[in-house]
C-alpha positions as CSV (number, residue, x, y, z in Angstrom):
1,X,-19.4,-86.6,-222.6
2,X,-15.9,-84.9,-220.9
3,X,-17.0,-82.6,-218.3
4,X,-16.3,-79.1,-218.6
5,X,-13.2,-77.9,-216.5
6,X,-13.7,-75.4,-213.8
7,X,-11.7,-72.5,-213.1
8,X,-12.0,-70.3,-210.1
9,X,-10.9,-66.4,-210.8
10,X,-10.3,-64.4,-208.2
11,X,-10.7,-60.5,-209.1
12,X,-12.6,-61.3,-211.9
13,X,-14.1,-57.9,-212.1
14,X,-10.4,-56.4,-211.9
15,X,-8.2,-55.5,-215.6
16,X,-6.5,-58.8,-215.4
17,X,-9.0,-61.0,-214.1
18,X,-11.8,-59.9,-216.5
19,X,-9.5,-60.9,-219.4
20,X,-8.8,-63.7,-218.0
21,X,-12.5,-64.4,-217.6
22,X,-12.9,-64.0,-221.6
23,X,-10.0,-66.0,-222.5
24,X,-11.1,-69.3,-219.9
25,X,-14.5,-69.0,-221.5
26,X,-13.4,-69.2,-225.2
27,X,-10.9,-72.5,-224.0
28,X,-14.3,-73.8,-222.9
29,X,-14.1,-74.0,-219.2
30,X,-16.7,-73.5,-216.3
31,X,-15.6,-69.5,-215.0
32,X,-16.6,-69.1,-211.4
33,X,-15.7,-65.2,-211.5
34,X,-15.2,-63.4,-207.4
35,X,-14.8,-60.1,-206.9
36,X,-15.8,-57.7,-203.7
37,X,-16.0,-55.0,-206.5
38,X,-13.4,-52.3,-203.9
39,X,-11.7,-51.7,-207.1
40,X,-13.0,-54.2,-209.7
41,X,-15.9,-52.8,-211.7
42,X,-18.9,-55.2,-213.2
43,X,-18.5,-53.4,-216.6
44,X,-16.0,-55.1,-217.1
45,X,-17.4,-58.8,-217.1
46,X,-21.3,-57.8,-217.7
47,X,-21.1,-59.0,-221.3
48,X,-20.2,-63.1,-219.8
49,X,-23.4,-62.8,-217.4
50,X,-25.7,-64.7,-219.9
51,X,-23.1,-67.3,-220.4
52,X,-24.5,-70.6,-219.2
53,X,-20.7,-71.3,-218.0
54,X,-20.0,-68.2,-216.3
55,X,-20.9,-67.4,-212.3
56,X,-20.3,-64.4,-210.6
57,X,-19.5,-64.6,-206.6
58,X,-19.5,-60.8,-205.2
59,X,-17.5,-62.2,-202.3
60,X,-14.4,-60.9,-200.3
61,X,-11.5,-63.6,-200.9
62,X,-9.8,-62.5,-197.3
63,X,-13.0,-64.3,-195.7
64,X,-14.0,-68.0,-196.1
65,X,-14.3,-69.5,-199.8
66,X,-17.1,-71.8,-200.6
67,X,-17.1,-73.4,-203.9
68,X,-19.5,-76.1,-204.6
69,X,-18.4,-79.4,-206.7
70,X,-15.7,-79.7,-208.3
71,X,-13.2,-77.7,-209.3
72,X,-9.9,-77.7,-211.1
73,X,-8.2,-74.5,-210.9
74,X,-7.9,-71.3,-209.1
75,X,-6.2,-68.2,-210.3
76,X,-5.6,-65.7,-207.2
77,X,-5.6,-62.1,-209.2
78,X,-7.5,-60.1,-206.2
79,X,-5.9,-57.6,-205.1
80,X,-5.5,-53.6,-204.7
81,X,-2.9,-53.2,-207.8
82,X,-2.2,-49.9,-208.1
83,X,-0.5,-47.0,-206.1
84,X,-3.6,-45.1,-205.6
85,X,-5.6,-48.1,-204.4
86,X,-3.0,-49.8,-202.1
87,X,-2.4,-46.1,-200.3
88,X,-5.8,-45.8,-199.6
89,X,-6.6,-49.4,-198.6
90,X,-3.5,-50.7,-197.2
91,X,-4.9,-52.8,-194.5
92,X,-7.0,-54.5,-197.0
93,X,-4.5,-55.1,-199.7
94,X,-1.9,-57.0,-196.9
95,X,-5.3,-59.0,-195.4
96,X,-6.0,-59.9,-199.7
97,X,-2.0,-61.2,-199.8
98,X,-2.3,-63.1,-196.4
99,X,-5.7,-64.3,-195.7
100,X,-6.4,-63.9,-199.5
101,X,-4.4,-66.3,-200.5
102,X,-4.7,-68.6,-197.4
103,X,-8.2,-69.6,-198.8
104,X,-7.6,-70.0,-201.9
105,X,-4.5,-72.4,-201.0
106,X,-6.7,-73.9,-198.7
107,X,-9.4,-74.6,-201.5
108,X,-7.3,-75.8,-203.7
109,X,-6.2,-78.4,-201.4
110,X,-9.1,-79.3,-200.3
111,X,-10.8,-79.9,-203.9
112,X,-7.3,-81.2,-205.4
113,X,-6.7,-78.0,-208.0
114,X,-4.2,-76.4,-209.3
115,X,-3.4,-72.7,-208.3
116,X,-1.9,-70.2,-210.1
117,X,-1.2,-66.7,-208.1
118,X,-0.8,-63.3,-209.5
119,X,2.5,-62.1,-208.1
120,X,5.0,-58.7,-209.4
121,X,7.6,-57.1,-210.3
122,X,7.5,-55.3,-207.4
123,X,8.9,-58.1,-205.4
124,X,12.4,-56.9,-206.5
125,X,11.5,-53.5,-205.2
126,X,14.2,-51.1,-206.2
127,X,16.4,-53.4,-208.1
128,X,20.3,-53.4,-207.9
129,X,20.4,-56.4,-210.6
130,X,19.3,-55.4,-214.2
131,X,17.4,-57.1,-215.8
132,X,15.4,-59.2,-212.8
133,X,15.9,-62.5,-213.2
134,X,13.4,-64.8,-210.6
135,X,16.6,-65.4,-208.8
136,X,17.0,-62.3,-207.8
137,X,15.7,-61.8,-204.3
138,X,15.0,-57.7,-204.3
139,X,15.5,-54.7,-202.6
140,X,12.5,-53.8,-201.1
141,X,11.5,-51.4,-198.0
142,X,9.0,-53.3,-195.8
143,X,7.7,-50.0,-193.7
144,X,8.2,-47.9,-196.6
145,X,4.6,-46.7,-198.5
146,X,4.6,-49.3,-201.3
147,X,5.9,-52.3,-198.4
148,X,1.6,-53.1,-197.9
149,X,1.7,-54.1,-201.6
150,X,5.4,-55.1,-202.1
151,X,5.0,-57.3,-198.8
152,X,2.0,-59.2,-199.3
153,X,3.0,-60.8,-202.7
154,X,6.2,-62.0,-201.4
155,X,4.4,-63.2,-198.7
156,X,2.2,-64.6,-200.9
157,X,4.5,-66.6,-202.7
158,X,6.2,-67.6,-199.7
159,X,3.2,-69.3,-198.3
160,X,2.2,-70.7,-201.7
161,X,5.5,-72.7,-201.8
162,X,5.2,-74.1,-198.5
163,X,1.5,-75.0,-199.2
164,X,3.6,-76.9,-202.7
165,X,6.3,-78.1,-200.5
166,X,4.4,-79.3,-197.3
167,X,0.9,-80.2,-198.5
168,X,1.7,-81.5,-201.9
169,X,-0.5,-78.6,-203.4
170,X,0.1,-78.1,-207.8
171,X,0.7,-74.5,-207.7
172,X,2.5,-71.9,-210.2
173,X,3.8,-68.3,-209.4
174,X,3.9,-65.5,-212.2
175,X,5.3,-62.3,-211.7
176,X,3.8,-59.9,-213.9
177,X,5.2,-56.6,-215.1
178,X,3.9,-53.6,-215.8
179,X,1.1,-54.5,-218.3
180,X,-1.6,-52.3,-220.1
181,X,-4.4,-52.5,-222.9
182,X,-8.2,-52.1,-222.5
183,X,-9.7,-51.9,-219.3
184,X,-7.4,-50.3,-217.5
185,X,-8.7,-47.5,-214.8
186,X,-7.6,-43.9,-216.3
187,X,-7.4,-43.1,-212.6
188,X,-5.5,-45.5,-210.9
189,X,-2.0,-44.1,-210.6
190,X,0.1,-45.8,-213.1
191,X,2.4,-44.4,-215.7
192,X,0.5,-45.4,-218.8
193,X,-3.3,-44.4,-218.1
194,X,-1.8,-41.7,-216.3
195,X,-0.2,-40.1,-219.3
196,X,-3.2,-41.3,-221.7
197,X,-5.5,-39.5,-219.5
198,X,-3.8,-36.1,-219.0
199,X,-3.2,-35.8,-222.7
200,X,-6.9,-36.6,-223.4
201,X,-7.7,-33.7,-220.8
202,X,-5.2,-31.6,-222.5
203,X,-3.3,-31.4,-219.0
204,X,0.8,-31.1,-218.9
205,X,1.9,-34.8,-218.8
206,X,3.4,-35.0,-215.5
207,X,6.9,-36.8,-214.9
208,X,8.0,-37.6,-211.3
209,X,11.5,-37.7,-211.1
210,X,14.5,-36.9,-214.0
211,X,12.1,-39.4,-216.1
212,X,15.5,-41.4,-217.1
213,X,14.0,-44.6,-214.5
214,X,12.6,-47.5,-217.1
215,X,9.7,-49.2,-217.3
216,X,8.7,-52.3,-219.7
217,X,5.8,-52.2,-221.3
218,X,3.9,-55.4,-222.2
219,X,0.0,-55.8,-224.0
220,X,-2.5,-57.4,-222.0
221,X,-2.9,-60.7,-224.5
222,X,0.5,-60.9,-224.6
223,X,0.6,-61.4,-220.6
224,X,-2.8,-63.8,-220.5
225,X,-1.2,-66.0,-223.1
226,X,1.6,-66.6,-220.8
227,X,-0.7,-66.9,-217.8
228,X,-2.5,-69.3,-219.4
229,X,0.7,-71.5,-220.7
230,X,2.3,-71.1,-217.1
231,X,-1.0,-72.5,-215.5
232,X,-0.7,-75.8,-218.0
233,X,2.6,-76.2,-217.3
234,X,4.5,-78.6,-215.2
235,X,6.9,-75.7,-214.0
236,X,5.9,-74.2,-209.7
237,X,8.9,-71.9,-209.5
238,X,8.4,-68.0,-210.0
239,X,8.1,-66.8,-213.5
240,X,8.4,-63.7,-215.5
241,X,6.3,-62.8,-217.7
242,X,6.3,-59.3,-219.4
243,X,7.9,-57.1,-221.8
244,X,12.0,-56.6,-222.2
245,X,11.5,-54.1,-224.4
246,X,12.6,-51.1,-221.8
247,X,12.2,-47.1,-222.1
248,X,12.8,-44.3,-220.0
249,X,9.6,-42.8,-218.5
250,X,10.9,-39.0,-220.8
251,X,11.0,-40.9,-223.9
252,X,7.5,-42.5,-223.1
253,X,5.7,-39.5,-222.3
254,X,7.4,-38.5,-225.6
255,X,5.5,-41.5,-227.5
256,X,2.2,-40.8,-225.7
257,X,2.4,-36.8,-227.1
258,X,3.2,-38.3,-230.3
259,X,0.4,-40.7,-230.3
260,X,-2.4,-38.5,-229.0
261,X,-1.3,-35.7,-231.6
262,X,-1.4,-33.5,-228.1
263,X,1.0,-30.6,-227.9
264,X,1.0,-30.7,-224.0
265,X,4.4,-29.9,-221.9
266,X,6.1,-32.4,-219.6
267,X,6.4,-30.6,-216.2
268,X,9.2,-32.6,-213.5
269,X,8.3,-33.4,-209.8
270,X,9.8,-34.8,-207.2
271,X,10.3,-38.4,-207.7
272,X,8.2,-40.4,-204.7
273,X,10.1,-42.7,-201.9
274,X,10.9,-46.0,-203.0
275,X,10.3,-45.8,-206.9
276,X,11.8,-48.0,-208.5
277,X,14.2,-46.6,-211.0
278,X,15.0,-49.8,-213.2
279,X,12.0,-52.3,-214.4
280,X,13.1,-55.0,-216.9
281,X,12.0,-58.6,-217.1
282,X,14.5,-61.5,-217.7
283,X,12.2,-64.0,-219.9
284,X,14.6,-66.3,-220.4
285,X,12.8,-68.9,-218.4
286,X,9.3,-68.0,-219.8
287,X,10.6,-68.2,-223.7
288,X,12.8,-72.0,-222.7
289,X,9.8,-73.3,-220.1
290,X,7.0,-71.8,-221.6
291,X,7.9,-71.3,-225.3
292,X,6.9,-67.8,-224.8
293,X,7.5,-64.1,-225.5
294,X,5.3,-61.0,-226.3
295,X,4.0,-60.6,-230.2
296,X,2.2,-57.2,-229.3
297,X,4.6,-54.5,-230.7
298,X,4.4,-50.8,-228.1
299,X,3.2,-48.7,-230.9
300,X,0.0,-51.4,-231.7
301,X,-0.9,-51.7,-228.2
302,X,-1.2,-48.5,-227.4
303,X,-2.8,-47.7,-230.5
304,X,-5.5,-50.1,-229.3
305,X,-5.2,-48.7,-225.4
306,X,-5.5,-45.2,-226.7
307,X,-8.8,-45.9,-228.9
308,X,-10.3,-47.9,-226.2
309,X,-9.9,-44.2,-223.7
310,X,-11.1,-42.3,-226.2
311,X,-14.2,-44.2,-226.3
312,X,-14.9,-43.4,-222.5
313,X,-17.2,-40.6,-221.0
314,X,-16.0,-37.5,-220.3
315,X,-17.2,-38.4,-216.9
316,X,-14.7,-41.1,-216.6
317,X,-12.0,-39.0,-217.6
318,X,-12.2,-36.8,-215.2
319,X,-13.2,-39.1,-212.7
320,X,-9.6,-38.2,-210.5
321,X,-8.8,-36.8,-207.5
322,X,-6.7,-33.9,-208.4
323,X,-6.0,-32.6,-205.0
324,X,-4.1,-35.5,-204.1
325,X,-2.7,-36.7,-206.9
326,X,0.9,-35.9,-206.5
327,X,1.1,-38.0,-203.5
328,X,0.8,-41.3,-204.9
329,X,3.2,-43.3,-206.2
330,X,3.3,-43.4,-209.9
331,X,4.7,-46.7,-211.2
């Protein structure tokens, strides 16, 4: 009988990484899930606990890695990915991209696997070149508040090419733009729950900046399916993977009052240092090297997005911290 491929997950507790969880479990593999739960949440992976193929490690990535037997791959999603998280824990989200990734790379040499790491838009920072293709190189701020996050994934893939380059290691980069659906914290500083959750409060739906900067807007299956292609591929360069389809952040808050059937205003504030004002994805390598692009139409995804808030507490909904809101960085 085959054996039953193994797959490491890295912030399994984490949006990404608990869909990434369900998906590697129906493709039949062995899911080792880690998480040091500072902003992943078990709820989110409970129902895979009485899997006979799925572990749960509640480990910190930045310290030593153990993994016994085999394994084949690792996919590095830990980290700190919003605003809010990476203001309050910068020192932790720069150890998760450096020392983070150090063990993981040094797993995965050791046992022979594959990597795949979790890497962002953000690494073109405020971008002069629209839309980002992977050659781009970016135009970030390194002392600037979003350099802890911005920093540590190019960092991150800088050290994972020299760990492909020097030591032989298979890995594969994605760069993953902005990307919603179910699971998503209401509180955790990004444009999309951000909106969702002030409408469902019956707050003003708050725009920072003119609201004509872009975003691109792509469904969470949508973004595992190319995770998971990118991983089986033979390609180790950066990828993007994400949604072309770009609106400005006015019209989008314009969609989100449409959708909740809210009749809430849009109040302007100043926009934050270092926002980027374009976000686009150049696929052209994922659709020729990967034979992918996203399905998921806007108005269906947040259809679902939307119903899955709805069905929260009303605890969780106003589980924010209003007195500091404005501060952060709303991406």
């Amino acid at each position: 009988m085959e054996r039953r491929k193994k797959i490491l997950i890295t912030g399994a507790a984490g949006f990404l990484g608990s869909h990434l969880c369900d998906r590697f479990i129906k493709e039949d593999y062995h899911v080792i899930g880690m998480d040091n739960l500072i902003t992943g949440q078990l709820k989110n992976i409970e129902h895979l606990f009485s899997l006979e193929n799925f572990e749960f490690y509640h480990h910190d990535v930045s310290k030593f890695i153990h993994v016994p037997g085999e394994l084949d791959y690792i996919l590095h999603f830990a980290s700190p990915a919003s605003p809010i998280d990476y203001l309050k824990i910068p020192i932790q989200t720069l150890k998760v991209g450096s020392l983070g990734i150090h063990n993981c790379l040094g797993l995965a040499k050791a046992k022979g696997a594959r990597v795949l790491i979790a890497s962002t838009s953000e690494v073109y920072g405020d971008p002069s070149v629209h839309p980002q293709p992977e050659e781009y190189w970016g135009n970030v701020n390194p002392v600037g508040p979003r350099g802890v996050y911005d920093e540590a994934k190019r960092f991150q893939e800088a050290i994972t090419m020299a760990y492909h380059t020097f030591h032989g290691v298979e890995t594969r980069i994605i760069r993953i733009f902005n990307t919603y659906g179910p699971r998503m914290r209401l509180n955790d500083g990004r444009v999309l729950p951000a909106f969702i959750g002030q409408a469902l409060r019956g707050e003003d739906l708050t725009i920072f900046g003119d609201g004509s900067q872009t975003r691109s807007f792509c469904y969470v299956d949508d973004l595992i399916e190319g995770i998971y292609r990118l991983l089986l591929s033979d390609y180790s360069q950066p990828v993007n993977v994400g949604n072309p389809d770009e609106i400005s952040i006015a019209d989008f808050a314009e969609e989100i009052i449409k959708l909740t059937g809210t009749d809430q205003k849009v109040i302007y504030k100043d926009l934050p240092t270092d926002d980027p004002k374009q976000r686009q994805p150049d696929i052209t390598k994922a659709r020729e090297i990967l034979n992918w692009e996203p399905k998921v139409s806007r108005s269906e995804g947040l259809k679902i997005t939307y119903d899955y808030f709805k069905s929260l507490s009303q605890d969780e909904l106003n589980r924010i911290d209003h007195n500091n809101f404005d501060k952060y960085i709303i991406r």
